[in-house]
N, C-alpha and C positions, 0 to 999 in steps of 0.2 A: 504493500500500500504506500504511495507517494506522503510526502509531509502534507501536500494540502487536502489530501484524503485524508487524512488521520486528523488535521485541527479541523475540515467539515464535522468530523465525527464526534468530537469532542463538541461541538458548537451547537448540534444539532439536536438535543435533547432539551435546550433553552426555551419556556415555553413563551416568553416574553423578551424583547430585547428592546431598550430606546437609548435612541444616539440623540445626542444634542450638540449643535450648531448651526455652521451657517457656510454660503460660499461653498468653492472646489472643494473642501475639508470634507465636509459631511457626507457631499455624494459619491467622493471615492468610498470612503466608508462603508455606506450603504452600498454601492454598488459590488462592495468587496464581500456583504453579510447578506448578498440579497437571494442568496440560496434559501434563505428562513423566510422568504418570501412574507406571510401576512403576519408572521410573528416578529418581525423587525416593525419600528414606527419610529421615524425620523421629527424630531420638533425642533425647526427651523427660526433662525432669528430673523427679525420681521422689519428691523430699523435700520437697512440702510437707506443712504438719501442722496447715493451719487449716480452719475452714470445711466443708463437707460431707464431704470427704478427712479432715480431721484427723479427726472423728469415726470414719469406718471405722481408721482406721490404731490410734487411740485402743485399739480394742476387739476389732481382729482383727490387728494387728499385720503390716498387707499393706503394700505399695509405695503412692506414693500413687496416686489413678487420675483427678485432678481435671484435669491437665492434660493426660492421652491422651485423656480423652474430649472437654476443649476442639478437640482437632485435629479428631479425629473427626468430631462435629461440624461443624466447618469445610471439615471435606473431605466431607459429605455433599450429594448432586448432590439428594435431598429434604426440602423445606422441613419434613416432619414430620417425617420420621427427626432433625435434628436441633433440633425444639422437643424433641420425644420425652428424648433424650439428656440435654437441658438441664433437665429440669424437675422442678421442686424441690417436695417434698410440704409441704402447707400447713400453717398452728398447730395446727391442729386434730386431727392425725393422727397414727397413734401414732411414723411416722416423720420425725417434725419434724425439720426442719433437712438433710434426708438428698438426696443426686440421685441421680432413677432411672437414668443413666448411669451413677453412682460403683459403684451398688447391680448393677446389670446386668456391668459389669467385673470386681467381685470373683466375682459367682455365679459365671462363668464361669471365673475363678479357680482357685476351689472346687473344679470338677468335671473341671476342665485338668492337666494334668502337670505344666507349668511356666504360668506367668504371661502369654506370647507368645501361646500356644496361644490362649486364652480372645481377648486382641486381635486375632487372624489371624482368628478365625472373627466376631466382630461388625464387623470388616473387610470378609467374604465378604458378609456377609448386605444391608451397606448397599450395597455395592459400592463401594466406595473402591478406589480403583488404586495410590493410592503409600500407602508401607509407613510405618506407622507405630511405634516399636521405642522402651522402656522403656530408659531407660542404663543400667539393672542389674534385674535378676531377683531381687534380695535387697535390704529394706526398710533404708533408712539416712534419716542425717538429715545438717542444715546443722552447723557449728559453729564461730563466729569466735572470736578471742582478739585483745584490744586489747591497744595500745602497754604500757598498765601490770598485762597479764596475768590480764584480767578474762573469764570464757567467757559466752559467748551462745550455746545452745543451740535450736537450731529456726529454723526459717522465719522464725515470726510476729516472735522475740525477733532476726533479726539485722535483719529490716526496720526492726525500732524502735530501730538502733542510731544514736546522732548524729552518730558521726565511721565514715569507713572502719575496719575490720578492720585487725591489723596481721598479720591471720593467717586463713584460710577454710580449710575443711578439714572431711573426712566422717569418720561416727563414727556406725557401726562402716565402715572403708573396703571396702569389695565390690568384687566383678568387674562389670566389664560383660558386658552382654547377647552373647554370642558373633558374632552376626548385625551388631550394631554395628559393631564389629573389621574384620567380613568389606566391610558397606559402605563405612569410610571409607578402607580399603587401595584398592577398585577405584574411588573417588571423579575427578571433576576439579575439580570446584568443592565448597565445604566452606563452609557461610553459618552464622554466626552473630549472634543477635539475628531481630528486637529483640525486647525484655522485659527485666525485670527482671534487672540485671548480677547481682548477688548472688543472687539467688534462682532464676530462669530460664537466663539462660548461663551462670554459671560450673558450678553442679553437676555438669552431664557433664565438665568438662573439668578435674574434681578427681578424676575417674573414674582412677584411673593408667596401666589400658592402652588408654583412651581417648585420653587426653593422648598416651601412647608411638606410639599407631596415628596418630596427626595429624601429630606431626613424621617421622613417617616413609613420611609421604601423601606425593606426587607434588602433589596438588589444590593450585589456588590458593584462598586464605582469603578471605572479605568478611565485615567486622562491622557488619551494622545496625544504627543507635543508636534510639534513642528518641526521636519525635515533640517529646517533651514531658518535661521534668526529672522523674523518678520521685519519690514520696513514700520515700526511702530516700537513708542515706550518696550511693548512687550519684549520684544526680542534682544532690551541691551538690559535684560535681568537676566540672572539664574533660572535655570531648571527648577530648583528646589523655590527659587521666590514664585512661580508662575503657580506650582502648586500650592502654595501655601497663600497664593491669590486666591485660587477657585475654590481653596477648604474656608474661608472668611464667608463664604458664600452658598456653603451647601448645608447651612442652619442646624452645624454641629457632625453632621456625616464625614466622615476623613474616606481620600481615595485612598483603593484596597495595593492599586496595581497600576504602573507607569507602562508609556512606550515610549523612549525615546532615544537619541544618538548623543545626544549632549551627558557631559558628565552633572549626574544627580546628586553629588555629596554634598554632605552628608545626610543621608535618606537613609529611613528603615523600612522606607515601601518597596518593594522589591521591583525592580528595572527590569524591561527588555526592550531589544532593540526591533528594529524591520529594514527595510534593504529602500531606496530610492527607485523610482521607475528610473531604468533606463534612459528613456527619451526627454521624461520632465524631472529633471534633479530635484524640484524639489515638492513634489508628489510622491506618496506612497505605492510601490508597490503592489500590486493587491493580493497577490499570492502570500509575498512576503508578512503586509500587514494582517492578515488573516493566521498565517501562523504564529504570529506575535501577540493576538486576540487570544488564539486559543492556548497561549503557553501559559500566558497571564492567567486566563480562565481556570485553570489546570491547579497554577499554584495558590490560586482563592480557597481553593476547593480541598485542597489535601491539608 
């Protein structure tokens, strides 16, 4: 039996699994765990405000939709369904700057009752099997406050900030998505990362009854770090500071289990590493990451 036969095997008796983040992070992820098909649920951050997204949210004052439809995407089994999703109308046209996927999410939107609805059914259509789920239903954003009480408002502005936050926090604060709630109660495994700390993991998990429904999960925790030092505060800390970010914030729950390249010490949570794709340096592997899932899983458990 091959290694990714054997961490399938190991993975596949999980009767619940939820990833949290945001961006390329989470749908490699997903698309690396999406053997567990309706047993994976992905809970997506909802507050970027740049880039094709930022323009919608700009002007129709929606959730953002840039990184559900990255998963999406990622988790689509055909190669056109997700160029389709990804592809961005050119200068010339009157929808410059816009993706037919961002633009495809709000229609249905539009014509949906709630927000879910609209991702359930372009879910159905591509056939995607694990659940893809918005950490809130109502449009919020980022908002840090430094050590000398200074706000950074938005995405774009806390990614450009030079030192860590002395303070993250949502604004307006919202509920989470209900379905959320419901999957990380019946959860056993809870993964978080990789992507961007501040922008990608943390926003669910400033979520309040997100945060409340984790430490009061049963699931063991694992935080994927980053290939590759982020262009953000995050990436000019430690290993050991990034986690001891996300434990400030999982309302008393410590992670059980690391994946990462960077040295951890002094850490008693026990490390593993995963390989880079090939092609995108600083992208997971998926093979790799998956057996790095299931080593961590292995040593929860023993």
């Amino acid at each position: 039996m091959t290694e990714v036969a054997q961490a399938s095997q190991v993975l596949m008796p999980l009767k619940k699994v939820t990833a949290l983040g945001g961006g390329h992070g989470l749908g490699r992820l997903m698309a690396t765990l999406s053997f567990l098909k309706n047993r994976l649920v992905g809970v997506v951050a909802t507050t970027d405000n740049g880039g094709a997204t930022g323009l919608l949210r700009q002007s129709h004052q929606c959730i953002a939709w840039g990184d559900i439809r990255n998963c999406l995407s990622q988790l689509a089994t055909q190669p056109l369904a997700a160029e389709l999703l990804n592809y961005r109308f050119k200068e010339n046209s009157p929808l410059q700057g816009h993706n037919f996927g961002n633009l495809l999410l709000h229609a249905l939107d539009e014509v949906s009752p709630r927000p879910l609805d609209g991702i359930q059914l372009l879910s159905r259509l591509m056939r995607v099997n694990s659940r893809v789920l918005p950490m809130s239903e109502t449009p919020t954003d980022l908002l840090a406050e430094t050590s000398d009480n200074i706000r950074c408002f938005g995405e774009l502005r806390v990614d450009a900030m030079t030192t860590m936050p002395a303070h993250l926090s949502l604004s307006p604060q919202v509920s989470a998505t209900p379905e959320v709630i419901e999957h990380i109660y019946a959860s056993e495994l809870i993964v978080l990362g990789p992507g961007s700390l501040l922008t990608s993991v943390m926003p669910p998990l400033l979520v309040h009854d997100i945060q409340q429904a984790v430490a009061q999960s049963s699931a063991a925790i694992i935080f994927i770090d980053n290939l590759v030092a982020e262009q953000s505060p995050a990436g000019r800390i430690s290993c050991e500071q990034r986690i001891q970010w996300v434990e400030k914030h999982l309302g008393g729950s410590k992670i059980n289990a690391v994946i990462s390249n960077h040295i951890c010490s002094p850490l008693e949570i026990p490390v593993f590493k995963a390989k880079a794709d090939t092609h995108i340096p600083h992208r997971h592997c998926e093979s790799s990451l998956l057996v790095a899932v299931a080593e961590a899983v292995k040593h929860i458990r023993a």
